[in-house]
Each structure stands twice: as structure tokens, then as C-alpha cells.
N, C-alpha and C positions, 0 to 999 in steps of 0.2 A: 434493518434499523439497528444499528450499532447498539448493545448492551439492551434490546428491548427484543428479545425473541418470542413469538408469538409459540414457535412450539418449541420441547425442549431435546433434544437429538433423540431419545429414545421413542418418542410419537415419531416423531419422523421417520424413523426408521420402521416402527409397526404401520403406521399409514402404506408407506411402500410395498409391503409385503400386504398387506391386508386388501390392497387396493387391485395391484397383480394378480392375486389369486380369485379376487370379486369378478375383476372386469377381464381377465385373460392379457391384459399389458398395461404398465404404466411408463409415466415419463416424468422423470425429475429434472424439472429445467432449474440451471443458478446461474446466477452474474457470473462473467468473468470463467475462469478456469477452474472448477471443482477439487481440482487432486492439486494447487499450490492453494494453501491455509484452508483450504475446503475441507467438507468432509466428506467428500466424494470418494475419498477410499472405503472409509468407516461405512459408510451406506453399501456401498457395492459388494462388500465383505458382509454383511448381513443379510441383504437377498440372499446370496450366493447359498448360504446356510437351510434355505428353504429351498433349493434346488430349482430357484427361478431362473431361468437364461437371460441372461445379462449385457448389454450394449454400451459402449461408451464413444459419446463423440465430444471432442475434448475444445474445449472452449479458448479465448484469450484472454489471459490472465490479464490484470489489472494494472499489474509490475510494469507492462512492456506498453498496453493499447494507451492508457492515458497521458504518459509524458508524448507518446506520439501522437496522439491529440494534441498537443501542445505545442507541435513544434518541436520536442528534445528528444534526441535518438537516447538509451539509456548507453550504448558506445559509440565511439567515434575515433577514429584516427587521433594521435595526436591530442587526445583530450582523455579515452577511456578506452583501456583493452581489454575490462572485465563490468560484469555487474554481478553484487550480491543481490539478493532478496530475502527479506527478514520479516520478521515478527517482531513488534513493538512491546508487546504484550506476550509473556507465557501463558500459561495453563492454570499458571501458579498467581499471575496478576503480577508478573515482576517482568522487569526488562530485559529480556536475552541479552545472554552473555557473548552469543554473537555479534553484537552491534558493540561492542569494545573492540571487537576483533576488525569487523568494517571499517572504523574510527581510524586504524592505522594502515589504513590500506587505500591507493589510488585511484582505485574503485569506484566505480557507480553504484553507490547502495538508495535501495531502493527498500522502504521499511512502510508495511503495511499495519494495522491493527498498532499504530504509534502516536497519535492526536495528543490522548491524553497525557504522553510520556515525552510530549517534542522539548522541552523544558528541561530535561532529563536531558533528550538523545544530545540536545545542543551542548549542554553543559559536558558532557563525557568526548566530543568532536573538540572542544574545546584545548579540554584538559590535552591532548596530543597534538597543542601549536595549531590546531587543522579550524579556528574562527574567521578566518575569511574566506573559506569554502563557500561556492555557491549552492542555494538551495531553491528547490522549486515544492511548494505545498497545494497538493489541488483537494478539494472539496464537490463530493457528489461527481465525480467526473463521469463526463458523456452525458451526462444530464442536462435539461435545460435549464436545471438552477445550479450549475456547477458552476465555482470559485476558487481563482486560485490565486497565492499572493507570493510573489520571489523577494530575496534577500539574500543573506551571508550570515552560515552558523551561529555567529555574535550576536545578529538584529530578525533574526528570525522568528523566535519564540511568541516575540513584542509586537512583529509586525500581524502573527495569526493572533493573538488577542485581541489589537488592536480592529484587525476587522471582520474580526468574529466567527470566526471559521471553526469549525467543530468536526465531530465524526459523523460521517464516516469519509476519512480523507486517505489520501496518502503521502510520502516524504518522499524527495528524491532529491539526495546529497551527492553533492561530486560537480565537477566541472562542464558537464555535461548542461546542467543546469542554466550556464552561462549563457548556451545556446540560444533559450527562449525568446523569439523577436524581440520582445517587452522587455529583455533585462539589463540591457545599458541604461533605458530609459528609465527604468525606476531608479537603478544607484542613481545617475546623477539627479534625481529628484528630492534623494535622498541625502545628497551632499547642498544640493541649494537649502533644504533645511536646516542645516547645521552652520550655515554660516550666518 
């Protein structure tokens, strides 16, 4: 639950060990990939410290499985020879400097922990000419109440408030985006509006 952690990393971290040592093994299951924005290094680095033996079986990250739930490779011929994956969010509560860097680049960026900053990401994709970039925004993905709304850098921002799409999502900017069965269909729904 996005901004609402039930415990705070350092429980987490003594639960692990406390638990290992109680019961003889523990297992730490998480969404998605642990060691991309997880903190599956940090935990595994603190067992280790208690000379517990240590397993890793390494999950799929969120960057890659949800746009292909969706239909959008994050590359593709002709469309994308690379993909970033980013943080929306520092440490610090400020926008990686990374994503300026993404911004000028051809790139499938792929920016997690950025909901609250899409207003932001847009606005800096902008400023480098790059507002009719296509975008794809999914909410809760793989979930049964997952949502997701496409558009272009410019009408982006407007189209997740307008239907109210929150965290914990993800962005995925780039051409790639285009791809999504549904995305011609909404531009031109989008252009019947405006005439």
C-alpha cells in the first residue's frame, strides 16, 4: 500500500532474523522483483550479518510483466532499442535526476514509485519538444481491480485525474506505448471530443 507501510524496514528486517532463528527458516515473499526498487538487497544484507543461510529466487519485476499484460512489449523493432527503469520518487521525496536524462532519450522509460509526480514527469518530457509521446498508465496491475488510461505526454496528467487513478501505479513513456490494442481507439475518441 503505497505511502501506508504497516511495518517500518527495520521490524522487517528483525522479524526476518527473529523468525529464522525461532522456526529454523523463513521466507520473505514480495510482488514483483525484490532487488529492482525492493529492498531485497537491504534485507538479505542483514540476515547475512546473523550468519543465517540465505536463498534468493528472484521474482518479475513490475517494469517488464505489466505493460505485457497489456499488450506493450517495453522494446520492439522499430519502435524501441532500449528501456530505462526509474524511480519517480527519491529517498529524498524529489524526482530523480534520471528522468531528465530518460526525457531526451528514445527510450522506453519505464518509471515506477511516480503517480504522484506524473504532473511533474509530463511537464519535464515536455519541456524537451517530446508532448506527443505516447503513454501507457496502469493502476494496481495484474490485479482484479487494475486500471489503466493511455494518452500523449501533453493530455496525460488530465486524463489520470480525470479518472482517478492513484497509487500504486506505473508509467511507461515511449512509443512502445502506441502499441496497446486500445490506443488508436482512444486518440481518435479523443479528437471526436475536441471537434
Amino acid at each position: 500500500r503505497a505511502g501506508q507501510p504497516r511495518y517500518r524496514q527495520e521490524q522487517i528486517n528483525q522479524l526476518l532474523v527473529q523468525s529464522a532463528l525461532l522456526y529454523g527458516h523463513v521466507v520473505r515473499l514480495k510482488g514483483g522483483d525484490p532487488f529492482v526498487f525492493g529492498r531485497g538487497h537491504e534485507e538479505l544484507t542483514y540476515v547475512k550479518k546473523f550468519g543465517i543461510e540465505t536463498a534468493v529466487v528472484p521474482g518479475i519485476s513490475s517494469c517488464i510483466a505489466l505493460p505485457e499484460l497489456q499488450g506493450v512489449p517495453v522494446t520492439r523493432r522499430g519502435h524501441s532499442e532500449s528501456f530505462w527503469v526509474l524511480t519517480g520518487t527519491t529517498r529524498r521525496g524529489a524526482l530523480s535526476d534520471d528522468v531528465a536524462l530518460a526525457a531526451q532519450s528514445t527510450a522506453t522509460a519505464i518509471i515506477l514509485m511516480g503517480m504522484r509526480k506524473l504532473r511533474e514527469i509530463a511537464a519535464l518530457w515536455s519541456s524537451f519538444g517530446r508532448g506527443d509521446t505516447p503513454v501507457l498508465v496502469i493502476q494496481n496491475g495484474s490485479l482484479p481491480n487494475e486500471r489503466r488510461v493511455l494518452g500523449r505526454i501533453d493530455d496525460i496528467a488530465g486524463r489520470v485525474e480525470e479518472a482517478g487513478l492513484r497509487s500504486p501505479g506505473i508509467i511507461i513513456i515511449g512509443e512502445v506505448a502506441a502499441l496497446h490494442p486500445a490506443f488508436k481507439e482512444v486518440l481518435a475518441f479523443a479528437k471526436k471530443e475536441k471537434v
